[in-house]
GULOVO-551110 format. One record per atom (N, C-alpha, C): residue in one letter; atom name; x, y negated, z. Coordinates in Angstrom, 2 decimals, padded with zeros to 5 digits. Layout:
atom resn:A	name:CA	xx:X	yy:Y	zz:Z
...
This chain:
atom resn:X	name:N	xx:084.20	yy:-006.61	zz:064.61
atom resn:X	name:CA	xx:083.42	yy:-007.20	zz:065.65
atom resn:X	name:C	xx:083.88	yy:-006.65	zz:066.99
atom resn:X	name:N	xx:084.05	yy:-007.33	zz:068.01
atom resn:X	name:CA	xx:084.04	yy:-006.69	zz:069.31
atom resn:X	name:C	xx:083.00	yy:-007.03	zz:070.30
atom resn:X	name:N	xx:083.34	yy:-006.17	zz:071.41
atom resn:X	name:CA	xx:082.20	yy:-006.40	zz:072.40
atom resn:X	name:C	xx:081.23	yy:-005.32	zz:072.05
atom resn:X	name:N	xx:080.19	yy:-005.32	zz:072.66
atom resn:X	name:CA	xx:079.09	yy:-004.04	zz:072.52
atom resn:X	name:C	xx:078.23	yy:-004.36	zz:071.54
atom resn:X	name:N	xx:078.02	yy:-003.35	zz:070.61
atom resn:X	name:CA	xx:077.08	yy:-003.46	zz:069.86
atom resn:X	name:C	xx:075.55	yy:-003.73	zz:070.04
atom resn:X	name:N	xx:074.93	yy:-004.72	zz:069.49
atom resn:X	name:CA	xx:073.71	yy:-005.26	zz:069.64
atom resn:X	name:C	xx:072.88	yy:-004.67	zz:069.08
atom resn:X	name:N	xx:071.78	yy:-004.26	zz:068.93
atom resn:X	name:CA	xx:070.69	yy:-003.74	zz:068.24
atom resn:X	name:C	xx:069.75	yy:-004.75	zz:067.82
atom resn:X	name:N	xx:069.11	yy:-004.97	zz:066.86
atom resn:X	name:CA	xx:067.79	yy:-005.62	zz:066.96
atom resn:X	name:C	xx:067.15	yy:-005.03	zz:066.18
atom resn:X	name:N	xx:065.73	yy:-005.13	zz:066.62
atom resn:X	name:CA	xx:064.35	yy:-004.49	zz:066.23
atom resn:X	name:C	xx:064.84	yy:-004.21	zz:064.35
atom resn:X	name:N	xx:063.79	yy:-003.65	zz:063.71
atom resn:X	name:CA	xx:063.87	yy:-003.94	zz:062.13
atom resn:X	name:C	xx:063.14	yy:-004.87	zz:061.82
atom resn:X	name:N	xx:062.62	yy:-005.22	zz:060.98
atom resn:X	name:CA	xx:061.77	yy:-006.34	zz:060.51
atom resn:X	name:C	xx:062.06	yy:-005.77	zz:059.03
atom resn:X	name:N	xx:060.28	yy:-005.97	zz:058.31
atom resn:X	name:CA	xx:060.01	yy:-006.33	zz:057.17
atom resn:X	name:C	xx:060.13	yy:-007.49	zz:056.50
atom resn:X	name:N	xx:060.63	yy:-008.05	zz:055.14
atom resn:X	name:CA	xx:060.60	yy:-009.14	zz:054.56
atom resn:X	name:C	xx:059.53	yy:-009.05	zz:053.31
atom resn:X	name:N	xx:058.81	yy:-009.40	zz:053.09
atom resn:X	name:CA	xx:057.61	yy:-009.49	zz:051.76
atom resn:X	name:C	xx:058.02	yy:-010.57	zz:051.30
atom resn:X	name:N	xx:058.87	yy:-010.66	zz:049.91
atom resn:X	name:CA	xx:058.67	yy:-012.09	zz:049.45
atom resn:X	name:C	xx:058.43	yy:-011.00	zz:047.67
atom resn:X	name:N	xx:058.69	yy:-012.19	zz:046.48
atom resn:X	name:CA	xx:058.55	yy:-012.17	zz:045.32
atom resn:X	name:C	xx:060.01	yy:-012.19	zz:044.81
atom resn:X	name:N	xx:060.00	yy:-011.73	zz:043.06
atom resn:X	name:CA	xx:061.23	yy:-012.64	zz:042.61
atom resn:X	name:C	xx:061.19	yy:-013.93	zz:042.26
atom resn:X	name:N	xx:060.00	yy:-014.35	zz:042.45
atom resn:X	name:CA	xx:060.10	yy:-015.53	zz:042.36
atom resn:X	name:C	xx:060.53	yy:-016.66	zz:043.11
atom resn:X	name:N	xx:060.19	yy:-016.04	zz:044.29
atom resn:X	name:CA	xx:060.63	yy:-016.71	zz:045.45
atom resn:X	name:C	xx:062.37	yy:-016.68	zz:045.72
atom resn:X	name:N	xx:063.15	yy:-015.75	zz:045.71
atom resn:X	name:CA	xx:064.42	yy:-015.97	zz:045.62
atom resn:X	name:C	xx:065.19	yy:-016.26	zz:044.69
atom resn:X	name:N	xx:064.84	yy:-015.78	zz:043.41
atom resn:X	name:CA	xx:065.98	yy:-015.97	zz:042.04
atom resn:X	name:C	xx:066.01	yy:-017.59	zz:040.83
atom resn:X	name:N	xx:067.02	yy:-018.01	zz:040.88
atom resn:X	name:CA	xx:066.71	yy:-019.11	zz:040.02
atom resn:X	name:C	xx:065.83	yy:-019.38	zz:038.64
atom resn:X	name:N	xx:065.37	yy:-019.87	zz:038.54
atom resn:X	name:CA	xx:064.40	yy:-019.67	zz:036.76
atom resn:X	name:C	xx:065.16	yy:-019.30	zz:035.98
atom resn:X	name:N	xx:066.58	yy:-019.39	zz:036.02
atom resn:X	name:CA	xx:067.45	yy:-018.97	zz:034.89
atom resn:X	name:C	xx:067.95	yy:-017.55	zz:035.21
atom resn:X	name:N	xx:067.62	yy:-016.67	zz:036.26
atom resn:X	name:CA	xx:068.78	yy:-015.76	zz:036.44
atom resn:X	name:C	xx:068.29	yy:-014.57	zz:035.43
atom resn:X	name:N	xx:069.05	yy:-014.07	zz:035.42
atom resn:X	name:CA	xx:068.58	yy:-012.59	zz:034.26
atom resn:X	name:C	xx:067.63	yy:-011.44	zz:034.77
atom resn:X	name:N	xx:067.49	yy:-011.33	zz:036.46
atom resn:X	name:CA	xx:066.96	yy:-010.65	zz:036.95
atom resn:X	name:C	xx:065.34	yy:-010.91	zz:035.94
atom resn:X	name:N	xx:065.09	yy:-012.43	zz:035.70
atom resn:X	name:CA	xx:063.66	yy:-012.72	zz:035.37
atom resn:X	name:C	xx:063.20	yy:-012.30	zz:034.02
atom resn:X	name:N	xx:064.20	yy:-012.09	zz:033.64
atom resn:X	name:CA	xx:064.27	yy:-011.43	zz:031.91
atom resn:X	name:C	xx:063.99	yy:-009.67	zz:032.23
atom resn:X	name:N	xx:064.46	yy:-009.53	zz:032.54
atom resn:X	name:CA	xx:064.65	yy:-008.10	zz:033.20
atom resn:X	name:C	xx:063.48	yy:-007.79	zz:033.89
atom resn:X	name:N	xx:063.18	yy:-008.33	zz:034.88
atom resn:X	name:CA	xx:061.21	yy:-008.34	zz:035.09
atom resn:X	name:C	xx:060.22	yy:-008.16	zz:033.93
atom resn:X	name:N	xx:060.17	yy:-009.20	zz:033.23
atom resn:X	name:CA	xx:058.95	yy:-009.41	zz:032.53
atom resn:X	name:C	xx:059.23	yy:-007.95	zz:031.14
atom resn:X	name:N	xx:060.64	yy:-007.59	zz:030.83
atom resn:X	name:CA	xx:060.74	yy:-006.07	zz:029.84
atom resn:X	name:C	xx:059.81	yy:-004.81	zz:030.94
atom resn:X	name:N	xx:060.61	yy:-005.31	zz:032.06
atom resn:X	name:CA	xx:059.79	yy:-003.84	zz:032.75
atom resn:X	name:C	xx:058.33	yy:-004.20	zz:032.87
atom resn:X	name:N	xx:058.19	yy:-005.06	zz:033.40
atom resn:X	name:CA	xx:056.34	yy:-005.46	zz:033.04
atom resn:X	name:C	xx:055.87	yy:-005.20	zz:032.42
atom resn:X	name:N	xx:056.07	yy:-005.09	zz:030.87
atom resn:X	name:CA	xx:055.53	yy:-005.28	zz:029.74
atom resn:X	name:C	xx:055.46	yy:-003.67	zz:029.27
atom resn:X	name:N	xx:056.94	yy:-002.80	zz:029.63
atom resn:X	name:CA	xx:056.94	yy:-001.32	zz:029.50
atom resn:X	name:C	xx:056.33	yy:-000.72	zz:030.59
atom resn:X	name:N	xx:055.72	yy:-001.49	zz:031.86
atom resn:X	name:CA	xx:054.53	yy:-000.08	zz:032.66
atom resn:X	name:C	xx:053.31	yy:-000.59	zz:032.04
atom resn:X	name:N	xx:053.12	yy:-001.83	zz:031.40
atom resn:X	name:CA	xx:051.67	yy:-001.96	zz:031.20
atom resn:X	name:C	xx:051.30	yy:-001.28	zz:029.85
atom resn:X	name:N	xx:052.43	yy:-001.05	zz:028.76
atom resn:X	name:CA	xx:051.99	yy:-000.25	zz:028.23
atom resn:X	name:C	xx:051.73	yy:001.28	zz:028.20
atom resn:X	name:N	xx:053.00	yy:001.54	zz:028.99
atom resn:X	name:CA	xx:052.44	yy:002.99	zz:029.88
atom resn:X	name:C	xx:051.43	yy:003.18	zz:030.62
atom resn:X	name:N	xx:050.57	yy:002.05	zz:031.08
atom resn:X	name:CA	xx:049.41	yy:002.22	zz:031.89
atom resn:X	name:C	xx:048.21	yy:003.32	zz:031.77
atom resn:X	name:N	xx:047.81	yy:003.50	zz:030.13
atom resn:X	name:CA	xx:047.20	yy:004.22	zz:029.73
atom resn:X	name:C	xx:047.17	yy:006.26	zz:029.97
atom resn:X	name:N	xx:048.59	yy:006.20	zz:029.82
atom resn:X	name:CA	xx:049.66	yy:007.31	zz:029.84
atom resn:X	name:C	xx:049.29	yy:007.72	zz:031.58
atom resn:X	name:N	xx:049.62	yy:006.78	zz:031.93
atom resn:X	name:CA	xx:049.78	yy:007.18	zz:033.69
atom resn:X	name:C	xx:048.44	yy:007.48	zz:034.66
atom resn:X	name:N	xx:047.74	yy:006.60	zz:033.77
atom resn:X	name:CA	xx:045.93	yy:006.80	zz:033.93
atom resn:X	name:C	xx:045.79	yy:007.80	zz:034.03
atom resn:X	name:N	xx:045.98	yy:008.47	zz:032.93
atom resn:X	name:CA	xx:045.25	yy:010.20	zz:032.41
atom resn:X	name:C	xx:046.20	yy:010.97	zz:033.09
atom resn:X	name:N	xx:047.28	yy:010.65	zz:033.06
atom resn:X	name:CA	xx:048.89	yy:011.67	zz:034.26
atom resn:X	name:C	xx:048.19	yy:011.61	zz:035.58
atom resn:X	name:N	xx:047.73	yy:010.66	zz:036.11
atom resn:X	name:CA	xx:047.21	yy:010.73	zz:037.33
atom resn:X	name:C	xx:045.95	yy:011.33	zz:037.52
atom resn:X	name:N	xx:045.14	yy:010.85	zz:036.65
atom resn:X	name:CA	xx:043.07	yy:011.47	zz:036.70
atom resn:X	name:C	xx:043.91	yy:013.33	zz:036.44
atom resn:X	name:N	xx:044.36	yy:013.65	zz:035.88
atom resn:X	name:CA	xx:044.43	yy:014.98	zz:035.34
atom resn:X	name:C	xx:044.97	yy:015.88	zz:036.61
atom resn:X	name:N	xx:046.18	yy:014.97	zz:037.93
atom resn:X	name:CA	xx:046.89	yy:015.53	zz:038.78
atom resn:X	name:C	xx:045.67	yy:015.33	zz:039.73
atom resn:X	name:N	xx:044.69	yy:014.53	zz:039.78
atom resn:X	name:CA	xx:043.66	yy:014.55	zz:040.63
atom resn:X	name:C	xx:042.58	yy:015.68	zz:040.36
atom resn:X	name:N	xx:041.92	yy:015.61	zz:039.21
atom resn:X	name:CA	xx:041.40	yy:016.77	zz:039.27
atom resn:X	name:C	xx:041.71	yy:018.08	zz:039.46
atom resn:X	name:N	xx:043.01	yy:018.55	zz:039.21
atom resn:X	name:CA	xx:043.79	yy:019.81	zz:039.40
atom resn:X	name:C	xx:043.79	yy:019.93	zz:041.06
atom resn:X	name:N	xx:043.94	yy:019.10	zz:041.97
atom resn:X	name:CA	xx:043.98	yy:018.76	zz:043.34
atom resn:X	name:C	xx:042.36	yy:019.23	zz:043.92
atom resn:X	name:N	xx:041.59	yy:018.77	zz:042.87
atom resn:X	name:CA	xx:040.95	yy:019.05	zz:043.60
atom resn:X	name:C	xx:039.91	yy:020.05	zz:043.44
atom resn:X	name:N	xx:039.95	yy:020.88	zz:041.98
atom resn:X	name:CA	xx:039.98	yy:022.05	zz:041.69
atom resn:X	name:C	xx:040.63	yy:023.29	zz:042.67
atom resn:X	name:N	xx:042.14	yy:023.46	zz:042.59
atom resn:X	name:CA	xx:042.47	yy:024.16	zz:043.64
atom resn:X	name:C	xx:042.50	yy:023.58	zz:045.23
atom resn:X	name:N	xx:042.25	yy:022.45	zz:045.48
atom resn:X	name:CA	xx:042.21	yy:022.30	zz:047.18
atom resn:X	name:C	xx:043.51	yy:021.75	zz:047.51
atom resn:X	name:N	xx:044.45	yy:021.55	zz:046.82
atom resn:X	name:CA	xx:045.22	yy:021.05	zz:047.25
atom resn:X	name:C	xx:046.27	yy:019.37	zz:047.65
atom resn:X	name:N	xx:046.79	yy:019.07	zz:047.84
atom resn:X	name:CA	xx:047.32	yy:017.47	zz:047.81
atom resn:X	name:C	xx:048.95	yy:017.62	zz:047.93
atom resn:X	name:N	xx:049.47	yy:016.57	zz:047.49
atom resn:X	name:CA	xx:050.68	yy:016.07	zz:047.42
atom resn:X	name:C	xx:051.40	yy:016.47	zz:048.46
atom resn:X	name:N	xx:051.01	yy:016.35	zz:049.90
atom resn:X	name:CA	xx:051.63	yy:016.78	zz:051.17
atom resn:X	name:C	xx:051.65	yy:018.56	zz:051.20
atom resn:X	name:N	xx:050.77	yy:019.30	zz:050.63
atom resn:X	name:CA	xx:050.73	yy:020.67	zz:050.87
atom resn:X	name:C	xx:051.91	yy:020.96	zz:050.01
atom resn:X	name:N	xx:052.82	yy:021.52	zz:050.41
atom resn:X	name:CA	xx:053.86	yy:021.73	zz:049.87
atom resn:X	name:C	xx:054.27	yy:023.76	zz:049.56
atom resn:X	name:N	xx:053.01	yy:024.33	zz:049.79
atom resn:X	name:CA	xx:052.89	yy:025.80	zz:049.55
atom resn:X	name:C	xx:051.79	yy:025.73	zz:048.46
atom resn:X	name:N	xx:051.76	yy:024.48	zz:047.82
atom resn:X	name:CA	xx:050.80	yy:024.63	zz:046.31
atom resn:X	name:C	xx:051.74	yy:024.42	zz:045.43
atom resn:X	name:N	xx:052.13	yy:025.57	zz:044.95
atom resn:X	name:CA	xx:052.76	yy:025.40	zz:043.72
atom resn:X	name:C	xx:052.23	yy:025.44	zz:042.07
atom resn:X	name:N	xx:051.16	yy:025.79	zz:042.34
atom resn:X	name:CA	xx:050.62	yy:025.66	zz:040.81
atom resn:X	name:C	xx:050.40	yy:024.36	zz:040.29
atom resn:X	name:N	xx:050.75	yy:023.45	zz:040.73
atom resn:X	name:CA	xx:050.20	yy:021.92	zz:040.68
atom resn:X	name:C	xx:050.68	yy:021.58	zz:039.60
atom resn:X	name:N	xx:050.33	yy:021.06	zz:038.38
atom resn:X	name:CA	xx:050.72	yy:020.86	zz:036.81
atom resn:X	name:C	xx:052.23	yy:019.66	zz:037.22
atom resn:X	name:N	xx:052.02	yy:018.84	zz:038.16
atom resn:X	name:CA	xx:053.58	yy:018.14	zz:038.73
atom resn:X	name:C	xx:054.29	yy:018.48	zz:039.25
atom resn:X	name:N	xx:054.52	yy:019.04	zz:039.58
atom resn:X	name:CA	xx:056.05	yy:020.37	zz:040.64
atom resn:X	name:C	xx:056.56	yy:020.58	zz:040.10
């Protein structure tokens, strides 16, 4: 490219895969396996999370305090 470099602002895009990928592409196959493997992890991640919350809030601490090291996730 020549000439001076242009800048422009950033911008967010929000769309779906649905919205860009053809009904046939593999990406959509590939969606609905991972779908199907967090929803059955859902249960798992429930109690991973309720358990990192109560520990939080047992000792006083949160995700941003980064001088809590006893945190059962670190």
């Amino acid at each position: 490219m020549r000439g001076d470099e242009e800048r422009h602002a950033g911008f967010i895009v929000m769309t779906t895969l649905e919205d860009v990928a053809p009904d046939d592409h593999p990406l959509r196959t590939i969606h609905a396996m991972v779908h199907a493997a967090l929803a059955q992890m859902n249960p798992e991640l429930d109690a991973l999370y309720a358990a990192a919350d109560a520990h939080e809030a047992e000792v006083g601490c949160g995700l941003t305090n980064l001088n809590c090291h006893d945190a059962p996730f670190l």
